[in-house]
N, CA, C and O atoms as CSV, one atom per row, in Angstrom:
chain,resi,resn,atom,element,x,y,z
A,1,UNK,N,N,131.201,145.714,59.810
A,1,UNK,CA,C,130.751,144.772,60.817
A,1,UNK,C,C,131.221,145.232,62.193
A,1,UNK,O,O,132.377,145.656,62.170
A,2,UNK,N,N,130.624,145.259,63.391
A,2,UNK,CA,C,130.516,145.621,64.813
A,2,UNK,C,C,131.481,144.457,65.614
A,2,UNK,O,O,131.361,143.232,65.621
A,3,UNK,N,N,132.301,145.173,66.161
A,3,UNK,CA,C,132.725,144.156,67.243
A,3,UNK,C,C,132.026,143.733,68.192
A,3,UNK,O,O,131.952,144.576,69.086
A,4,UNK,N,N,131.438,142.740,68.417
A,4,UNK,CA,C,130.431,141.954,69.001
A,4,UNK,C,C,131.290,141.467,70.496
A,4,UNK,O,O,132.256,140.718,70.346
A,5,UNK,N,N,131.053,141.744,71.382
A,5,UNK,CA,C,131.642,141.517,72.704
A,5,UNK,C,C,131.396,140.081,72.808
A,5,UNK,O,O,130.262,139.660,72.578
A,6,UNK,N,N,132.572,139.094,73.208
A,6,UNK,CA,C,132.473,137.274,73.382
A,6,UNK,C,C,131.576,137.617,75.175
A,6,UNK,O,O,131.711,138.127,76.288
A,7,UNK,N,N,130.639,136.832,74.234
A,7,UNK,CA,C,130.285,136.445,75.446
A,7,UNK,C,C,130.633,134.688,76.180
A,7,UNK,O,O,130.655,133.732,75.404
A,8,UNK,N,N,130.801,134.544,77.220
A,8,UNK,CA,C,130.957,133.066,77.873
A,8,UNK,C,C,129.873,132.295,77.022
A,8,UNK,O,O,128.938,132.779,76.383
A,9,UNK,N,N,130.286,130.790,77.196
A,9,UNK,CA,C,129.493,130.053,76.909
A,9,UNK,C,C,128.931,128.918,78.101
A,9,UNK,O,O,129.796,128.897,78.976
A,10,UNK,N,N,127.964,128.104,78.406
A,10,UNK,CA,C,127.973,127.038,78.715
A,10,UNK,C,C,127.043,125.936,78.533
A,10,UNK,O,O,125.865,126.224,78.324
A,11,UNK,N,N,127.357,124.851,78.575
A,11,UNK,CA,C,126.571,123.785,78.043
A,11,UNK,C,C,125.588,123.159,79.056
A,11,UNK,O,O,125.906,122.816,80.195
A,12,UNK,N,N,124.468,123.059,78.562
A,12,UNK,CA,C,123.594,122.609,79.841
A,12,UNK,C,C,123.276,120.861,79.456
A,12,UNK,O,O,122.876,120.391,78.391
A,13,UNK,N,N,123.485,120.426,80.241
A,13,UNK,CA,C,123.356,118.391,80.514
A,13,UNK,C,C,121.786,118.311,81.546
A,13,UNK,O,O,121.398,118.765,82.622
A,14,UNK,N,N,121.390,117.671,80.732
A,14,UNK,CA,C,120.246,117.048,81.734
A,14,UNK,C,C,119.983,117.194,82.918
A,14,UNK,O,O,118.857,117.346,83.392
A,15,UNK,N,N,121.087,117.156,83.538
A,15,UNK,CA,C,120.849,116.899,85.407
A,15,UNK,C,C,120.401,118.537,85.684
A,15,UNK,O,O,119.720,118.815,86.671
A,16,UNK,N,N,120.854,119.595,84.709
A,16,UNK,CA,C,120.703,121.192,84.782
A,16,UNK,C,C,118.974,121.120,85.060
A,16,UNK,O,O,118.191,121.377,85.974
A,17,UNK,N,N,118.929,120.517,83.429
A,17,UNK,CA,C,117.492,121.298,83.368
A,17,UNK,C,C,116.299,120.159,84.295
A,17,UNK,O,O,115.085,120.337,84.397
A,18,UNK,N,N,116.963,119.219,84.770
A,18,UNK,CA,C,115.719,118.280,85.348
A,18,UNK,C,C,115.600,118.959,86.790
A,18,UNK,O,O,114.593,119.132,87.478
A,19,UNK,N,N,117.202,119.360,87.088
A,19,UNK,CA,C,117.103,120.202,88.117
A,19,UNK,C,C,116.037,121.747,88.463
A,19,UNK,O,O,115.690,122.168,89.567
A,20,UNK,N,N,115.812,122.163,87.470
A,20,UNK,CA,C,114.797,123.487,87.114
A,20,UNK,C,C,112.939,122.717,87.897
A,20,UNK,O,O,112.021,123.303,88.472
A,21,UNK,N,N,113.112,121.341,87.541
A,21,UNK,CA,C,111.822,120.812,87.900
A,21,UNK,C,C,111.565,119.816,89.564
A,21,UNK,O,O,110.547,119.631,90.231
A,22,UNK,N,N,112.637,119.473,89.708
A,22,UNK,CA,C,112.732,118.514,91.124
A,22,UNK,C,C,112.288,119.168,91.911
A,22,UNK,O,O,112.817,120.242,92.200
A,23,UNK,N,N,111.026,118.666,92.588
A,23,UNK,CA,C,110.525,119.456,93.890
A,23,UNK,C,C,111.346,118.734,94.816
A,23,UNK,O,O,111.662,119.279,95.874
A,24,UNK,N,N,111.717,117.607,94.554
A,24,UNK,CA,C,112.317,116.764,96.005
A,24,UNK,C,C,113.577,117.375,96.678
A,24,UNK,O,O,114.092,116.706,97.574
A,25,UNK,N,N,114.206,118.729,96.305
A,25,UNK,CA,C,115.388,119.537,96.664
A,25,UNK,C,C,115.014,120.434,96.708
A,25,UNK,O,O,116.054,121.066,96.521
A,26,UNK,N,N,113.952,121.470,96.865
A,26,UNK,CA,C,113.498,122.256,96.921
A,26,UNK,C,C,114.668,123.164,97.032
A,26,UNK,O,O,114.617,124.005,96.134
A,27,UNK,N,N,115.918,123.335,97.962
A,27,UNK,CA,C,116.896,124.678,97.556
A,27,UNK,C,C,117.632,124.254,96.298
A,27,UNK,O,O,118.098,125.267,95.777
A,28,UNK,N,N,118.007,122.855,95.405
A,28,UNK,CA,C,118.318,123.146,94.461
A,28,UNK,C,C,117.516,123.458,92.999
A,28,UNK,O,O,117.702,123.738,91.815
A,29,UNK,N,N,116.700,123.245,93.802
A,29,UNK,CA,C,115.480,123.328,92.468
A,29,UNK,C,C,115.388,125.357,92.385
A,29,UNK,O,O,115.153,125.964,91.340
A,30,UNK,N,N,115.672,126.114,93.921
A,30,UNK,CA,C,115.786,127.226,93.816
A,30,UNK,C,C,117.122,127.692,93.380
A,30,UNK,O,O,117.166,128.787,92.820
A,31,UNK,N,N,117.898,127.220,93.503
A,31,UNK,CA,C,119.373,128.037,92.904
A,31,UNK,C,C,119.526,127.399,91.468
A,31,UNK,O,O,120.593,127.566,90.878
A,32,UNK,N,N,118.749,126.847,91.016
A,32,UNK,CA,C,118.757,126.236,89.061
A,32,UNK,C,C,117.652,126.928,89.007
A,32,UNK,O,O,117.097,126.303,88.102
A,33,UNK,N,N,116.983,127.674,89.271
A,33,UNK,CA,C,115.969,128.889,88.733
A,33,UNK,C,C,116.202,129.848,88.887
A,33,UNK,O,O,115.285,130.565,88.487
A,34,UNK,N,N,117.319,130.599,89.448
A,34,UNK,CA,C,118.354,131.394,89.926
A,34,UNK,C,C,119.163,131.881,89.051
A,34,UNK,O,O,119.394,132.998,88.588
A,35,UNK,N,N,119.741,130.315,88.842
A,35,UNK,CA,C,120.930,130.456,87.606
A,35,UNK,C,C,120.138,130.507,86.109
A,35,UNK,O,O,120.617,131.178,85.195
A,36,UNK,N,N,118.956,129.781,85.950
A,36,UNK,CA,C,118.039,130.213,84.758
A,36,UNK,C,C,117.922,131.712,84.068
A,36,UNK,O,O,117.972,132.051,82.886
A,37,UNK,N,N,117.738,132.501,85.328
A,37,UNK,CA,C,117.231,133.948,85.039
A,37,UNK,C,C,118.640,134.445,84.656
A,37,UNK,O,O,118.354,135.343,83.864
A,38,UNK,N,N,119.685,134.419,84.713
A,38,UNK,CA,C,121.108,134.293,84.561
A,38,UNK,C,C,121.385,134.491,82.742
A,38,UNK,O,O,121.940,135.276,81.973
A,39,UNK,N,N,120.613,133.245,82.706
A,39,UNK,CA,C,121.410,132.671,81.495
A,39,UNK,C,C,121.515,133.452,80.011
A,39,UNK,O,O,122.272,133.154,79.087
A,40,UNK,N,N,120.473,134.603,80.060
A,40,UNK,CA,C,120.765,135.201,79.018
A,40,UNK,C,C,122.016,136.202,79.070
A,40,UNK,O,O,122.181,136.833,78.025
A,41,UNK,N,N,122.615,136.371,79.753
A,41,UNK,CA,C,124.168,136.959,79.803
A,41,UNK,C,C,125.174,135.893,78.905
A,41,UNK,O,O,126.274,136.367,78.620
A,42,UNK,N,N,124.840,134.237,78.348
A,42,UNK,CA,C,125.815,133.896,78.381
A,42,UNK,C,C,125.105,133.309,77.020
A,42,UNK,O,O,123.885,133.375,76.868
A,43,UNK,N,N,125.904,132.781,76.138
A,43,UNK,CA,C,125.377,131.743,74.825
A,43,UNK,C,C,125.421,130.215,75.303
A,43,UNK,O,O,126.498,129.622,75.374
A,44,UNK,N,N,124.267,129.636,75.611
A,44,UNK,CA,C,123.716,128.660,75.494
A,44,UNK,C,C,124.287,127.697,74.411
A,44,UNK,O,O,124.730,127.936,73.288
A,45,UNK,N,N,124.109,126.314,75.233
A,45,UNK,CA,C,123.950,125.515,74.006
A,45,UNK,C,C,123.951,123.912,75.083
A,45,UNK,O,O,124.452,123.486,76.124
A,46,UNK,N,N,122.895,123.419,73.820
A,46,UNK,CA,C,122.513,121.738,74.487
A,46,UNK,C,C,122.883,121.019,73.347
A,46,UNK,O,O,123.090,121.601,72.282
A,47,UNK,N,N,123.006,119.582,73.492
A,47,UNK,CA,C,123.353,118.885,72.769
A,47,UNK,C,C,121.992,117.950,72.553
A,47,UNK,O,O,121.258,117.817,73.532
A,48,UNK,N,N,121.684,117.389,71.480
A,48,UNK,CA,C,120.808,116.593,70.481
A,48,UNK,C,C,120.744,115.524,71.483
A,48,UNK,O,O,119.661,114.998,71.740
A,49,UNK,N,N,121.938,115.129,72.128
A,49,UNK,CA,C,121.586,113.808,73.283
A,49,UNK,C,C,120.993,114.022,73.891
A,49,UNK,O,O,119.998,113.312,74.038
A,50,UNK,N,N,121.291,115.645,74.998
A,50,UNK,CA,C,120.160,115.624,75.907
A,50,UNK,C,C,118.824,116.028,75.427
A,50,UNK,O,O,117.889,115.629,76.121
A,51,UNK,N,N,118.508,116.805,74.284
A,51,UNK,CA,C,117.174,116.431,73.800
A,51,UNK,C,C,116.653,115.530,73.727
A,51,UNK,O,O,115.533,115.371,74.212
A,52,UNK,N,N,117.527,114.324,72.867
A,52,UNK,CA,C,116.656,113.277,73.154
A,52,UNK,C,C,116.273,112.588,74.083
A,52,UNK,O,O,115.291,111.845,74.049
A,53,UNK,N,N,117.252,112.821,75.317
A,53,UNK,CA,C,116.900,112.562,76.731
A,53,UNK,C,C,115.103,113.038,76.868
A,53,UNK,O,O,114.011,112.472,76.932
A,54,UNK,N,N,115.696,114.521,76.858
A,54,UNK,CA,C,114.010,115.402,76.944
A,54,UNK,C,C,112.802,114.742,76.423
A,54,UNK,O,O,111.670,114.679,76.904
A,55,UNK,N,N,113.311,114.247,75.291
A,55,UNK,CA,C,111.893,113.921,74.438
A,55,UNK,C,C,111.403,112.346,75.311
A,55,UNK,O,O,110.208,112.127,75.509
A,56,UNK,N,N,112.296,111.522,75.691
A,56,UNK,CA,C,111.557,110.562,76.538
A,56,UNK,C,C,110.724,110.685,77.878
A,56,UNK,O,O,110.187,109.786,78.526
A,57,UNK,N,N,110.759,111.809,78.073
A,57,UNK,CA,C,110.341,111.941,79.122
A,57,UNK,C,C,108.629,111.274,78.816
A,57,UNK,O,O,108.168,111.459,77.689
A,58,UNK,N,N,107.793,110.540,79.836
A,58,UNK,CA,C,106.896,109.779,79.507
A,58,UNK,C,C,106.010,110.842,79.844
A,58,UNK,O,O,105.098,110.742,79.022
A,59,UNK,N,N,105.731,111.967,80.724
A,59,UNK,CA,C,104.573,112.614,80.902
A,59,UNK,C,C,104.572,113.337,79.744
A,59,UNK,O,O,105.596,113.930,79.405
A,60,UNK,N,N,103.520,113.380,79.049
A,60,UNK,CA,C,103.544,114.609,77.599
A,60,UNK,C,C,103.536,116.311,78.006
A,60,UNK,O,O,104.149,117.307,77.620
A,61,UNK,N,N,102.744,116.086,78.752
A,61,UNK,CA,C,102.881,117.508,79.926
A,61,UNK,C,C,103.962,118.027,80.376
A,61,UNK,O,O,103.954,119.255,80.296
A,62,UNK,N,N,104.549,117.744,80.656
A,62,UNK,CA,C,106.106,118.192,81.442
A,62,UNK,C,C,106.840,117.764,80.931
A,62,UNK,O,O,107.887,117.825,81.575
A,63,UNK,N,N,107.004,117.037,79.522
A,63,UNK,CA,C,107.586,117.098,78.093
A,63,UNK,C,C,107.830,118.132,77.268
A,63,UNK,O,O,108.884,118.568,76.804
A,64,UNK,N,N,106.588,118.499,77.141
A,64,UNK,CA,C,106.367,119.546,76.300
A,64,UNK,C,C,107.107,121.568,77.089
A,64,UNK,O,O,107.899,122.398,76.643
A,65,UNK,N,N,106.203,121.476,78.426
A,65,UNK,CA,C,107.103,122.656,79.285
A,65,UNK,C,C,108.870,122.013,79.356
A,65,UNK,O,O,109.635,122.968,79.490
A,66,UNK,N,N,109.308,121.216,79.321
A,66,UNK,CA,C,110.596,121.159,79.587
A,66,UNK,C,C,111.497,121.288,78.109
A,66,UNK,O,O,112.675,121.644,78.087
A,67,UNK,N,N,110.805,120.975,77.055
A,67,UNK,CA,C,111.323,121.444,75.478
A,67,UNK,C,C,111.096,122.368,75.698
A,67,UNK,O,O,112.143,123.010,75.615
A,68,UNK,N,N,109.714,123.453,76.176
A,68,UNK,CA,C,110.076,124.847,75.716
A,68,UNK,C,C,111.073,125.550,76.460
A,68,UNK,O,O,111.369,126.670,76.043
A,69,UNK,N,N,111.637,125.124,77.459
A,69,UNK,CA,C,112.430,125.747,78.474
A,69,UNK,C,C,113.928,125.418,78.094
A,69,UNK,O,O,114.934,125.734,78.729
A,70,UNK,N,N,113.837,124.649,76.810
A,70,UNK,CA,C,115.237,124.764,76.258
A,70,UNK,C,C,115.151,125.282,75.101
A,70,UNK,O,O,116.202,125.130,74.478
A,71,UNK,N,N,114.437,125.775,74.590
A,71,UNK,CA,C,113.743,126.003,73.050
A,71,UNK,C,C,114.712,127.519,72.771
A,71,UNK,O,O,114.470,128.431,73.562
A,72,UNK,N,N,115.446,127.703,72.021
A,72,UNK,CA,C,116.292,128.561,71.404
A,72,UNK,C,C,117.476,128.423,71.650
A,72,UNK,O,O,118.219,129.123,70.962
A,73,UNK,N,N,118.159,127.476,72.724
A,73,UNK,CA,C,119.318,127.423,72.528
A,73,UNK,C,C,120.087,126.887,71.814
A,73,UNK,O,O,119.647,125.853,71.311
A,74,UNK,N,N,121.645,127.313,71.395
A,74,UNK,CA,C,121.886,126.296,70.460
A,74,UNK,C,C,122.269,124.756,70.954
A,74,UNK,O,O,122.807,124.297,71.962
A,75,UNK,N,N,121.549,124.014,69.353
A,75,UNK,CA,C,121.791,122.877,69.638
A,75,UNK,C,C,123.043,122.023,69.188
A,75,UNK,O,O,123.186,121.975,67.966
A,76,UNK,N,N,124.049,121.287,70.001
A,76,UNK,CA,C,125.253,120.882,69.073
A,76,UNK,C,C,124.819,119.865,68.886
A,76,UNK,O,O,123.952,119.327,69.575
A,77,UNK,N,N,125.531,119.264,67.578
A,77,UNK,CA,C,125.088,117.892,67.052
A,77,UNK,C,C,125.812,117.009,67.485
A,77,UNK,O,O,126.823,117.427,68.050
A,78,UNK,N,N,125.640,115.544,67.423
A,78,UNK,CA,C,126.064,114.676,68.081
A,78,UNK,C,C,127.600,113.974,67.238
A,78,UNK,O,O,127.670,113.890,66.012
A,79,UNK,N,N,128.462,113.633,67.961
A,79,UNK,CA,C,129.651,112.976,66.984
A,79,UNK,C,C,129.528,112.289,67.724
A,79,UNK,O,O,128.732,112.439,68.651
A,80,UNK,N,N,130.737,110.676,67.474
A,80,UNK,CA,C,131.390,109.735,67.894
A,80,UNK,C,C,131.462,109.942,69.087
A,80,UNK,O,O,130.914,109.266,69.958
A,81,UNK,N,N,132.374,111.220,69.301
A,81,UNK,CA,C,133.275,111.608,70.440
A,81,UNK,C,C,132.681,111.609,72.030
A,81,UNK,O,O,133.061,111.222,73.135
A,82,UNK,N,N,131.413,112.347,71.390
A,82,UNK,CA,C,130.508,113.289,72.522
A,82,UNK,C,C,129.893,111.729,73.380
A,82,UNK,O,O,130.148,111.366,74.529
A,83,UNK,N,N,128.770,110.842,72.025
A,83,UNK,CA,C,128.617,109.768,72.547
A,83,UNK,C,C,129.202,109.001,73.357
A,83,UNK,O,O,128.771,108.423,74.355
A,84,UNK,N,N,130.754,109.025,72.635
A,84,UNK,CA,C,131.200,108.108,73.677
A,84,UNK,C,C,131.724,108.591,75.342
A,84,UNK,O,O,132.371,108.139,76.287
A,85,UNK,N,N,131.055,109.656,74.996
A,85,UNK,CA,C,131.724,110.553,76.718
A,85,UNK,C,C,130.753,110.257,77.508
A,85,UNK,O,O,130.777,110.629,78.681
């Protein structure tokens, strides 16, 4: 087996990825598409809450592009703990 270099991790929360879409900030909407192109240097991971955040989103359209724009990362599952944070 290969020693696999650690890569960083970080967790992305809602405000990340809604940020990827807000035209109403237009420079932060550019430096969270910035940090997007970024992100494959590092291991990902979202949590099942903010999916389900994702999945309410009411437009089906920009539902659907905003699942695929999280689509392979890992997902952590939800405990007690996390909820209650």
């Amino acid at each position: 087996m290969r020693n696999r270099k650690r890569r960083e991790t970080i967790y992305l929360d809602t405000s990340v990825v809604g940020a990827y879409f807000d035209e109403r900030m237009p420079e932060r909407q550019a430096l969270t598409r910035e940090f997007w192109k970024k992100l494959k240097e590092f291991d990902i991971f979202i949590s099942e809450l903010v999916l389900d955040e994702l999945r309410r989103i009411r437009d089906k359209k920009l539902q659907r592009v905003v699942l695929n724009l999280v689509k392979g990362f890992e997902k952590l599952d939800s405990t007690p703990e996390v909820e209650d944070l």
